[in-house]
ZAVEXGU-981037 format. One record per residue (C-alpha): residue in one letter; z, y, x. Coordinates in steps of 0.5 Angstrom, whole numbers, padded with zeros to 4 digits, always signed. Example, Ala and Ser with C-alpha at 12.3 -4.5 7.8 and 13.67 -1.06 7.14 Angstrom:
BEGIN
A+0016-0009+0025/S+0014-0002+0027/
//
This chain:
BEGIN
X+0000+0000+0000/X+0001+0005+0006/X-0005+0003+0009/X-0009+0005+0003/X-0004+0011+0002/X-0007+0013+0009/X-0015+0011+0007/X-0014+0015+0001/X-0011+0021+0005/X-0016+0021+0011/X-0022+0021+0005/X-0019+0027+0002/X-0019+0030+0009/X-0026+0028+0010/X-0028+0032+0003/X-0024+0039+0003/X-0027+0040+0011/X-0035+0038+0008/X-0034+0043+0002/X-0032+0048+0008/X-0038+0046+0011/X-0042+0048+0005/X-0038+0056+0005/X-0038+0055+0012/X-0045+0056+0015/X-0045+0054+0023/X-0051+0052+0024/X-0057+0050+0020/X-0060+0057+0020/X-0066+0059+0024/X-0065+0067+0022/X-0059+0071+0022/X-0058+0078+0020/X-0060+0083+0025/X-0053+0086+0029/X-0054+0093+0026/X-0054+0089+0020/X-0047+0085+0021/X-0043+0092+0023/X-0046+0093+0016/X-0042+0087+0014/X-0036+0090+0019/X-0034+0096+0016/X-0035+0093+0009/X-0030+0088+0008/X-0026+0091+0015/X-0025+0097+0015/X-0024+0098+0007/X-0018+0101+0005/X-0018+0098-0002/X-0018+0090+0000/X-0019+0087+0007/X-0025+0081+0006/X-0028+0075+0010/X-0035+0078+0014/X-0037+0070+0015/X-0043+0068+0013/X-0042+0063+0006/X-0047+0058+0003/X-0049+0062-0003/X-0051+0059-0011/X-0056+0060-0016/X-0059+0058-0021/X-0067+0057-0022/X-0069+0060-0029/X-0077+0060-0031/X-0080+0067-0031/X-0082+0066-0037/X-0075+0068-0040/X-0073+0073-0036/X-0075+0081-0036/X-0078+0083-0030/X-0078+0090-0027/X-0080+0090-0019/X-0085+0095-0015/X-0092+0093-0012/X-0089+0095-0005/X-0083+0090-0006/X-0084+0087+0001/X-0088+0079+0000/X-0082+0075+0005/X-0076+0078+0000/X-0081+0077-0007/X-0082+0069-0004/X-0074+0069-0002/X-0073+0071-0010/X-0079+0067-0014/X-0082+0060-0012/X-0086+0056-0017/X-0084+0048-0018/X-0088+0044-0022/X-0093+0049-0024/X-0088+0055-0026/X-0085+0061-0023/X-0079+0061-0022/X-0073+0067-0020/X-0067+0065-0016/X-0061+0068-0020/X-0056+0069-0015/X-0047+0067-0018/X-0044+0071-0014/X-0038+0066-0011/X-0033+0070-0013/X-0034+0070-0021/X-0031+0065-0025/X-0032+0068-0032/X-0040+0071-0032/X-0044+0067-0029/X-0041+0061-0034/X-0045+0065-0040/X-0052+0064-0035/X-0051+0057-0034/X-0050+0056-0043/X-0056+0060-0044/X-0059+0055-0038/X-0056+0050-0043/X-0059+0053-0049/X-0066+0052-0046/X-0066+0045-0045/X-0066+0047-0037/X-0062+0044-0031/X-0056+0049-0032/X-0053+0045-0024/X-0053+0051-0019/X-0057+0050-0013/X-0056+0052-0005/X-0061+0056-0001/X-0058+0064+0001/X-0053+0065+0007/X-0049+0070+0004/X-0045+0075+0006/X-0038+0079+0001/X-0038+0087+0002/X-0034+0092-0001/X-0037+0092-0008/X-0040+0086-0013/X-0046+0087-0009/X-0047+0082-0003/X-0052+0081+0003/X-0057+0076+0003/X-0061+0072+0008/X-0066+0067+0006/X-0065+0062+0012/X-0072+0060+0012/X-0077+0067+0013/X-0070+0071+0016/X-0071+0076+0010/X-0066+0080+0009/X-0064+0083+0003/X-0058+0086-0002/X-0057+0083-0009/X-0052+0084-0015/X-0050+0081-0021/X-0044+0081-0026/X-0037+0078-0023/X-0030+0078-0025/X-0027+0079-0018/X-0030+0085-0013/X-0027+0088-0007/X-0025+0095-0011/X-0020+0096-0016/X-0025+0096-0022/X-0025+0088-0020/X-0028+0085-0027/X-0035+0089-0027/X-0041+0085-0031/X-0048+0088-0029/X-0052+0089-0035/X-0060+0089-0036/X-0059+0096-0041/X-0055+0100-0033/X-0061+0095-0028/X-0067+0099-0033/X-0064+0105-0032/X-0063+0104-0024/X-0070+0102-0024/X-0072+0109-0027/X-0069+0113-0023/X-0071+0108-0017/X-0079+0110-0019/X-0077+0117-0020/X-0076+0117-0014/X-0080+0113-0011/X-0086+0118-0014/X-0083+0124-0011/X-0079+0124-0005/X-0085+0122+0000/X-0088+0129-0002/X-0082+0133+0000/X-0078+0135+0006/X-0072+0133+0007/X-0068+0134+0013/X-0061+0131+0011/X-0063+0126+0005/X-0064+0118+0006/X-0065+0113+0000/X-0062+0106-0001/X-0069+0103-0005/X-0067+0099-0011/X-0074+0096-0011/X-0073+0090-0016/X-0069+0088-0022/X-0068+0082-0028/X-0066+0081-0034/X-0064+0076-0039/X-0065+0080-0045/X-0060+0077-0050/X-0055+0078-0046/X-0055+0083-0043/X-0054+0080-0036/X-0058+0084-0031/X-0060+0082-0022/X-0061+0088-0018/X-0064+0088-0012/X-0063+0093-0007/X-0067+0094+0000/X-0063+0095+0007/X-0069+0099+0009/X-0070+0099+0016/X-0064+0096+0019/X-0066+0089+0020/X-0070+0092+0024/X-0064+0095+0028/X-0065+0102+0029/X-0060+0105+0028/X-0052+0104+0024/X-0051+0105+0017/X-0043+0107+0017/X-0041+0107+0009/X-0037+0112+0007/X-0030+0109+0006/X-0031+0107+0013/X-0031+0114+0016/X-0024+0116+0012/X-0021+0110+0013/X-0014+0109+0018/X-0017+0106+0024/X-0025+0107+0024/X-0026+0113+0023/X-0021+0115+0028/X-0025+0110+0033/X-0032+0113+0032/X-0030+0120+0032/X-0026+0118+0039/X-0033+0115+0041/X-0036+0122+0040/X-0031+0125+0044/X-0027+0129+0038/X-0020+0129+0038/X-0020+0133+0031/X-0021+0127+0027/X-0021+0130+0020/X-0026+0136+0022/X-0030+0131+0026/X-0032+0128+0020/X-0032+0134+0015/X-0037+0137+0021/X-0041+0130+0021/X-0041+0127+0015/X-0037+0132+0010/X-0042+0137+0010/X-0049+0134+0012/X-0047+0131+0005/X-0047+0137+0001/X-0054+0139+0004/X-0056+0132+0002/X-0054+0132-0005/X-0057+0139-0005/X-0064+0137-0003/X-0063+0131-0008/X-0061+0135-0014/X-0066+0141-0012/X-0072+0135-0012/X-0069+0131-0018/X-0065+0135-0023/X-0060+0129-0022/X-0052+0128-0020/X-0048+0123-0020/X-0044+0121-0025/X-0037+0119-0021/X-0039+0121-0014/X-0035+0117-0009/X-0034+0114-0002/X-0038+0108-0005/X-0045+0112-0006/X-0045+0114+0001/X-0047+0112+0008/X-0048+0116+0015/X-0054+0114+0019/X-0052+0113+0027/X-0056+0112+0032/X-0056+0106+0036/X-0050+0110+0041/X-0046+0111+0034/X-0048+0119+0034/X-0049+0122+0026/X-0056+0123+0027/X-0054+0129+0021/X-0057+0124+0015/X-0053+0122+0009/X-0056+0115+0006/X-0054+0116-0002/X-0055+0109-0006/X-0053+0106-0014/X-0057+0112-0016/X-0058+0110-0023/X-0051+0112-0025/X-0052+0119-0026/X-0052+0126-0031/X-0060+0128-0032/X-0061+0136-0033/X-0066+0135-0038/X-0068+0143-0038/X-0071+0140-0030/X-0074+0134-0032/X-0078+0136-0039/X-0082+0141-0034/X-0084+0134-0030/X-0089+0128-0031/X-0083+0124-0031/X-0081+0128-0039/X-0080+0121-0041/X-0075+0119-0036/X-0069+0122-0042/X-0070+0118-0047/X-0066+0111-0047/X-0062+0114-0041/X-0054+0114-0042/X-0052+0117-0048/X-0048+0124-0045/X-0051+0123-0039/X-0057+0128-0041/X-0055+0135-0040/X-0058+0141-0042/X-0056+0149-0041/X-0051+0147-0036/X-0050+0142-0029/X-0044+0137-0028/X-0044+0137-0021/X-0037+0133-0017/X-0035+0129-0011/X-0029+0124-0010/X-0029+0121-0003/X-0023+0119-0003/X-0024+0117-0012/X-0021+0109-0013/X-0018+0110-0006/X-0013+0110-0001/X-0012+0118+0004/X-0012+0115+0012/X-0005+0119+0015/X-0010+0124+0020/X-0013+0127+0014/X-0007+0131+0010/X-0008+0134+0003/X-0009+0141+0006/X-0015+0138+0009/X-0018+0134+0003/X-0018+0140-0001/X-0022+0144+0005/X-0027+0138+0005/X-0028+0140-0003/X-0028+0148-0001/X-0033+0146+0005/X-0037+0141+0001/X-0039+0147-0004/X-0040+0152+0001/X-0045+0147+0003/X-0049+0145-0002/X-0050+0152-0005/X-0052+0155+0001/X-0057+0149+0002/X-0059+0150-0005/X-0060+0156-0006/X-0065+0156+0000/X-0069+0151-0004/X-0068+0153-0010/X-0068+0161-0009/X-0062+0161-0013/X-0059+0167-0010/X-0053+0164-0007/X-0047+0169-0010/X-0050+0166-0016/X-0047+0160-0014/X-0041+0161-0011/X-0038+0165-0017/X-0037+0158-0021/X-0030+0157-0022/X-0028+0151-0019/X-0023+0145-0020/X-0019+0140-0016/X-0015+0135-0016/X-0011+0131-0011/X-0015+0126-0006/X-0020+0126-0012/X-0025+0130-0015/X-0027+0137-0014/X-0031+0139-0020/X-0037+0145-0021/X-0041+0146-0028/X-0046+0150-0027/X-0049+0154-0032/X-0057+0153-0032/X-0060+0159-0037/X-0059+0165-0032/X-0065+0168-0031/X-0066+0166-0023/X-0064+0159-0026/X-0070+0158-0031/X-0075+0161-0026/X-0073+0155-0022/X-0073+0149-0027/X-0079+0153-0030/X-0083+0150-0023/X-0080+0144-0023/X-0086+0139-0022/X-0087+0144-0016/X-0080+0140-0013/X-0083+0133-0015/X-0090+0135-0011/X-0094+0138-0015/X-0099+0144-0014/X-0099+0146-0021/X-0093+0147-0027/X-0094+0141-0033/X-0098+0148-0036/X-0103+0148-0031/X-0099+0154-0027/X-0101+0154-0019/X-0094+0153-0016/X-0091+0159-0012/X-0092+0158-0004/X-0084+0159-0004/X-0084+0151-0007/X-0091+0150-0004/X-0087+0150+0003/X-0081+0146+0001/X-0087+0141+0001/X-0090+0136+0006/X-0096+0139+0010/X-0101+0135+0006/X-0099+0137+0000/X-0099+0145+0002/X-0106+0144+0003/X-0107+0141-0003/X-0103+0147-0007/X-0107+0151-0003/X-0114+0149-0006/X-0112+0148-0013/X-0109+0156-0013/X-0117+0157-0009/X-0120+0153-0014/
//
């Protein structure tokens, strides 16, 4: 009986240490995540001051669901080694990989019954490397072609304080709306401060309300430089590594000088060219680009854009008018802008940044922001900074705008010009002010539509 006792523990052993080998991939993968990628991962889940998260690479399920049956909405441009990670064909059938994150317990349940429904196989698959980061979101990696990628789907456990997230189809269709709002305008317009995580890809299962979001990393496979997430930069221990490295022993106006401020100028350019804000700003919407030496470069990366307020005295002056209708009941605003910025929103103050400090961030943010939107608005500045503010303690500072002055109904009057146009909806050849805050080759397209 005891010898029996002794096989049956051994087995039990021998099983625990082969489902580990399942989350656990050591080997087997011909492809990895770039270096510039796994820091990524780094500061996702260690640098973090809400929860502290493994950055080891796990196997990661799925479920295959028929095309057929599920809503599709992806760009021509979604690059052809992540659209075959994604979609595969077996016995003749297009197929999607929709990904469980290995967290959920509650949502992914409703995907096998709908699966069970359809007289499908509901048995989840193993193909992706994955890797956990902040948010409901993960980093993918097909271990076959080496794309890698990020991917978001409904979970009942994230790394945040809001830990039961479902991602809907109704929230994926708006973030692909302003994905190809974007996507139309922003290679005609000079931005100096202003990057863009692509959401090039997003599936829903309609009567469920089940949505898969699919965001790229833009060039960071590639290793050009560092993507440091916001959150990182105010936490207690990095942000104090990375502004030593760069020889500051002020950390908290390192940070305002480096990451605080080219965000203003970022949200400025963003808002000048979309007539769009944020909904809830805060330190996960945001990345600092570094250079490979870890050096701000002076650009913000700005990512989860569907969520946001819409200006719809800008937006009806585009060929994106239609953009408004189906978006988020209270989030189209007219007569005024709600603008905000929350680094701190959900999250923990690190020691070396005081309450004073985070007050001044808000105040220099503002300042910012309205100089570099006056610049490309022609605003007149003191028009901006007369708007009351409020703030609250390591939150939100707050400014509505009122949009129905005079200087402001010129500028969304010529709102087609900040999405790249040589003519308003109107047919009104564009001002050469906006005409400049164009790139060069569509100045010269605006200048032979005024000759023309």
């Amino acid at each position: 009986m005891r010898n029996l006792n002794k096989h049956l523990l051994l087995l039990s052993l021998l099983f625990l240490l082969s489902c580990q080998s399942i989350l656990k991939r050591n080997v087997a993968s011909n492809f990895h995540i770039s270096n510039n990628t796994k820091q990524l991962v780094t500061w996702e889940t260690k640098a973090n001051a809400v929860s502290n998260r493994s950055n080891e690479v796990i196997r990661v399920e799925h479920y295959e669901i028929p095309l057929r049956l599920l809503e599709q909405d992806i760009d021509e441009s979604l690059d052809s080694e992540v659209k075959k990670s994604l979609i595969f064909t077996k016995n003749g059938e297009q197929y999607l990989r929709w990904l469980i994150n290995p967290e959920d317990s509650k949502w992914h349940l409703e995907v096998k019954a709908f699966l069970q429904k359809n007289n499908l196989d509901s048995e989840p698959k193993i193909f992706f490397d994955g890797y956990l980061t902040a948010s409901r979101s993960m980093i993918i990696v097909n271990p076959t072609n080496g794309a890698s990628f990020s991917l978001k789907v409904s979970t009942n456990k994230t790394g945040g304080k809001w830990t039961d997230k479902k991602q809907t189809w109704k929230d994926a269709q708006q973030v692909r709306k302003m994905n190809k709002y974007l996507q139309d305008i922003l290679p005609n317009m000079e931005t100096e401060s202003l990057v863009i995580m692509d959401e090039p890809g997003a599936w829903g299962i309609k009567e469920l309300d089940h949505g898969m979001i699919m965001r790229s990393l833009n060039d960071l496979p590639s290793d050009g430089h560092y993507y440091l997430p916001a959150f990182s930069v105010l936490h207690e221990e990095e942000g104090v590594r990375i502004a030593k490295l760069n020889g500051s022993t002020d950390v908290a106006k390192y940070w305002d000088k480096h990451f605080n401020q080219p965000l203003a100028q970022a949200m400025a350019e963003y808002f000048a060219i979309t007539g769009a804000w944020y909904d809830s700003p805060h330190a996960q919407n945001f990345l600092v680009e570094l250079d490979r030496d870890m050096k701000p470069t002076g650009k913000i990366v700005l990512r989860d854009l569907g969520d946001s307020y819409l200006l719809d005295d800008f937006v009806k002056n585009t060929k994106f008018a239609a953009m408004t209708k189906n978006w988020e009941e209270g989030k189209v605003l007219t007569g005024k802008m709600i603008t905000s910025i929350g680094l701190l929103h959900g999250n923990s103050p690190p020691s070396w940044l005081t309450a004073m400090e985070y007050k001044e961030y808000g105040w220099n943010f503002y300042i910012e922001f309205e100089k570099r939107f006056s610049k490309i608005s022609n605003i007149p500045v003191h028009e901006l900074t007369m708007t009351n503010m409020k703030q609250l303690l390591f939150d939100y500072s707050i400014k509505s705008y009122n949009t129905t002055t005079d200087s402001w109904q010129k500028f969304l009057h010529f709102a087609n010009c900040m999405n790249g146009e040589a003519k308003t909806l109107k047919g009104e050849s564009c001002p050469e002010f906006y005409l400049k805050k164009q790139k060069k080759i569509q100045c010269f397209q605006g200048i032979n539509a005024i000759i023309n």
